[in-house]
N, C-alpha and C positions, 0 to 999 in steps of 0.2 A: 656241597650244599644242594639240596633237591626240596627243599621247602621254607614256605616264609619263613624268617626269621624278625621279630621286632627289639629295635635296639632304640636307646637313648644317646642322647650326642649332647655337648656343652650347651649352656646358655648363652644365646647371640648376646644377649644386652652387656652380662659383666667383661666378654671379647672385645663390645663396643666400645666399652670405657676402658680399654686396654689398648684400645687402636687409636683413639686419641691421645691416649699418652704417649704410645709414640709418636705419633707427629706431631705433638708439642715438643717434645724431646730431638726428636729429629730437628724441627726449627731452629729451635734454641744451640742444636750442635752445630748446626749451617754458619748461624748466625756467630760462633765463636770458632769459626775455623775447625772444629773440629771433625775426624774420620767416622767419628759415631755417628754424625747425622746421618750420613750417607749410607750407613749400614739400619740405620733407623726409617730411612725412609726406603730402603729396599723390602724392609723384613716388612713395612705396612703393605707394600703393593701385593707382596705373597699372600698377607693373612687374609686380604679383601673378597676374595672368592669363596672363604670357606663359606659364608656369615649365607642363611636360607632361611626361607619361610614356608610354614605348613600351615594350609589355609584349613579350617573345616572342613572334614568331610572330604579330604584330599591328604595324600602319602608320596615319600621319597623315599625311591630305592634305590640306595648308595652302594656305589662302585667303587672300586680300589681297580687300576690299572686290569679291567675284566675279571678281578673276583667279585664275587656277592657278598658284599660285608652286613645289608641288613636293611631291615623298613624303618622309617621311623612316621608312624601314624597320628601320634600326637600335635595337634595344634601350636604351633608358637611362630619363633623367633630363635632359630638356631646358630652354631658355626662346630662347624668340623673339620677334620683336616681337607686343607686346599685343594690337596691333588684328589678328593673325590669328585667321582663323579654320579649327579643327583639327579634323578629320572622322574617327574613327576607321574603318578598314574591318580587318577580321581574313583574315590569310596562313594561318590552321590549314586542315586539310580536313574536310569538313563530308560528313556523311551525309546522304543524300535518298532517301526510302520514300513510292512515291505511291499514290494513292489505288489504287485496285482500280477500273478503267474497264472497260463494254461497248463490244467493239468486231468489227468482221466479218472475220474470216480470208481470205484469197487465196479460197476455196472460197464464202466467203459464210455462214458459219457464226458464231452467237454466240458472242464468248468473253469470260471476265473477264480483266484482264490486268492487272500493276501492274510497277513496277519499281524498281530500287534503284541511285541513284548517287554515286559518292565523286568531290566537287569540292571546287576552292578557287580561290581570286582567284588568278590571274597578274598580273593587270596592272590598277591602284588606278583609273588614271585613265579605261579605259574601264568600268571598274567604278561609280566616282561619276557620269560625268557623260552616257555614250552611252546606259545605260539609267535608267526611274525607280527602281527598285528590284530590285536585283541578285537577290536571293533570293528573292523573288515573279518574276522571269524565268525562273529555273530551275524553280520548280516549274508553269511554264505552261507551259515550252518541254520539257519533260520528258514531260506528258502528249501534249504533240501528237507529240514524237518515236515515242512507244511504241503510240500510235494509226494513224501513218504505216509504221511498224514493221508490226505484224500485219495491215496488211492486204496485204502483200508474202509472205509464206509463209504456208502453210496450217499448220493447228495439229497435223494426222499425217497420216502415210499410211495409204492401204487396201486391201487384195489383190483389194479388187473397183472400186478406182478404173480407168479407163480408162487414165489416166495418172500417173506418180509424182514427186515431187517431191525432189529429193535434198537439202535444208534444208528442215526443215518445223521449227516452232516449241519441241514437245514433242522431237524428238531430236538437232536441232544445236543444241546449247547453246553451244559456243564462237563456230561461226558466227553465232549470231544477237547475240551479245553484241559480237562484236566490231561487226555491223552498227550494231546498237544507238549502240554507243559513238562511233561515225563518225558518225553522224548528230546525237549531243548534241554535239561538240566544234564541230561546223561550227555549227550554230545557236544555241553559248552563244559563238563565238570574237567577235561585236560586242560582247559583255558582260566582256571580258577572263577570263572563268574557263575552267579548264584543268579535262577530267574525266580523271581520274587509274582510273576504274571504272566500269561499266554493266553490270546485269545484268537478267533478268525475275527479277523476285520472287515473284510467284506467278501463273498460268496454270491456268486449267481451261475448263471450256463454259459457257455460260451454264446458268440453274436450268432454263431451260425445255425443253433440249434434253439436259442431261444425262443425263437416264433413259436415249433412244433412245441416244444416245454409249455408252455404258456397254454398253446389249444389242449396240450394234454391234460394241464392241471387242471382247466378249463373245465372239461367234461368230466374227470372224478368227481373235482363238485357238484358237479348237476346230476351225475348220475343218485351220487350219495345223498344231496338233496330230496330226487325225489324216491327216492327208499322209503326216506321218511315219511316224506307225504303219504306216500302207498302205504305205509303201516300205521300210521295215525288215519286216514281215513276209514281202511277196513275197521281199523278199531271202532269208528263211527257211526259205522254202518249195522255193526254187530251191534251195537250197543242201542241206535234207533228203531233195529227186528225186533230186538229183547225188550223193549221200554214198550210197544205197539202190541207184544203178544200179552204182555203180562198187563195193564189197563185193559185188553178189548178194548182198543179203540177204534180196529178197523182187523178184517178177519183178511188176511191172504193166501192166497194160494200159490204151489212154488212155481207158477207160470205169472202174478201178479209181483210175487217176492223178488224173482229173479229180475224184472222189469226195474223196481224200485232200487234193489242195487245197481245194477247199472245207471240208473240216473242219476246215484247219488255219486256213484264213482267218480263220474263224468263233472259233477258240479266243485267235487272236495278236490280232485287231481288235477283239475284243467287251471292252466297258466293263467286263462283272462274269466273276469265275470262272466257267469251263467246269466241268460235271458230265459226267465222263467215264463214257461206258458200256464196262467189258468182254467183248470177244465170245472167248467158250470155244471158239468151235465154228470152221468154215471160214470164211473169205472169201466165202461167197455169202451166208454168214447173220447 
């Protein structure tokens, strides 16, 4: 047998009202001397271990002296033969939050990394018998997965990297989870558990490089920031030459022109309010 097998077994309850009768029977032989009782109340002590419960959402894989005789998945109130033996494993879904691991990005950079997965047993019997312990697999095979993981995308991009990476860890979030979760399914599927969820749980740089991270993310923004700036002001400028030629409202020359772009550079780009000076007088002064 190399695969689950699901079996059904007696009903506890009609066992139960069979195991009272023998020990009412049993009593009743005591109490008249006779040798049945004695055999009536031995044969109750035997049957008392068959009798098991299957809670929701919960299975017993029943043994016969280390053969695999079968799962029984169904809910109740059972009894089987005595001499099995009945192994609980649980059908819920179970939550897995791993530790916070240092590990190297595609780029070679320290990061912390952890992750979160929602599994559950599919399947009892390569659950009991192909691994030692089911839930200590998961959380082994969890960390090597999330370790395998980042070192396959880099943790972001950078306007001054060379090259760009179009999944990077901090901004494909869907991508990297689904990667994620292909790679837990494949490496939990000899343990019979099915992962139902995979995601990173938490992500940042390592202690000892975060400073520099931080100055670095620091100035992409501001550089990209003012990009912006600089091309929505030229736009501004270009557009208050064009608005000035075309009313004649004021005649320049490209020594007057080039004067008023720069001023306006200076007023649209600069970090802090412009202190404007009024000139009362001509254009030369």
């Amino acid at each position: 047998m190399t695969q689950e097998k699901i079996i059904t077994v007696k009903n506890g309850y009609f066992m139960l009202f069979m195991l009272f009768l023998f020990i009412a029977f049993g009593i009743f032989s005591i109490i008249n001397s006779s040798v049945w009782g004695v055999a009536s109340l031995l044969l109750t002590i035997i049957t008392l271990p068959g009798f098991f419960l299957v809670n929701p959402n919960t299975s017993k894989v029943i043994l016969l002296f280390g053969k695999y005789i079968g799962t029984v998945k169904e809910n109740g109130f059972y009894w089987a033969n005595p001499f099995y033996r009945k192994k609980g494993i649980s059908l819920r879904a179970s939550n897995f939050d791993s530790e916070r691991v240092k590990v190297n990005d595609k780029l070679g950079n320290p990061i912390m990394i952890s992750t979160i997965a929602v599994w559950k047993v599919k399947d009892t019997f390569k659950a009991a018998f192909d691994v030692d312990n089911y839930e200590n697999f998961v959380r082994v095979q969890s960390d090597a997965a999330v370790r395998k993981l980042a070192s396959l995308y880099p943790y972001d991009n950078f306007e001054d990297d060379g090259e760009t990476e179009e999944i990077t860890l901090r901004a494909s979030v869907n991508e990297v989870s689904e990667a994620l979760e292909k790679e837990l399914s494949e490496r939990l599927e000899m343990a019979g558990i099915e992962v139902l969820e995979a995601r990173i749980g938490y992500l940042a740089y390592a202690q000892e490089i975060a400073s520099a991270m931080l100055k670095r993310q620091q100035a992409t923004a501001i550089i990209a920031a003012r990009h912006k700036i600089v091309e929505g002001a030229v736009s501004m400028v270009q557009m208050a030459i064009e608005k000035l030629n075309k009313h004649d409202i004021v005649e320049l020359d490209e020594e007057r022109k080039a004067a008023m772009v720069s001023n306006l550079m200076v007023v649209l780009c600069s970090d802090k309010d412009a202190t404007p000076i009024v000139n009362t007088g001509t254009l030369n002064h």
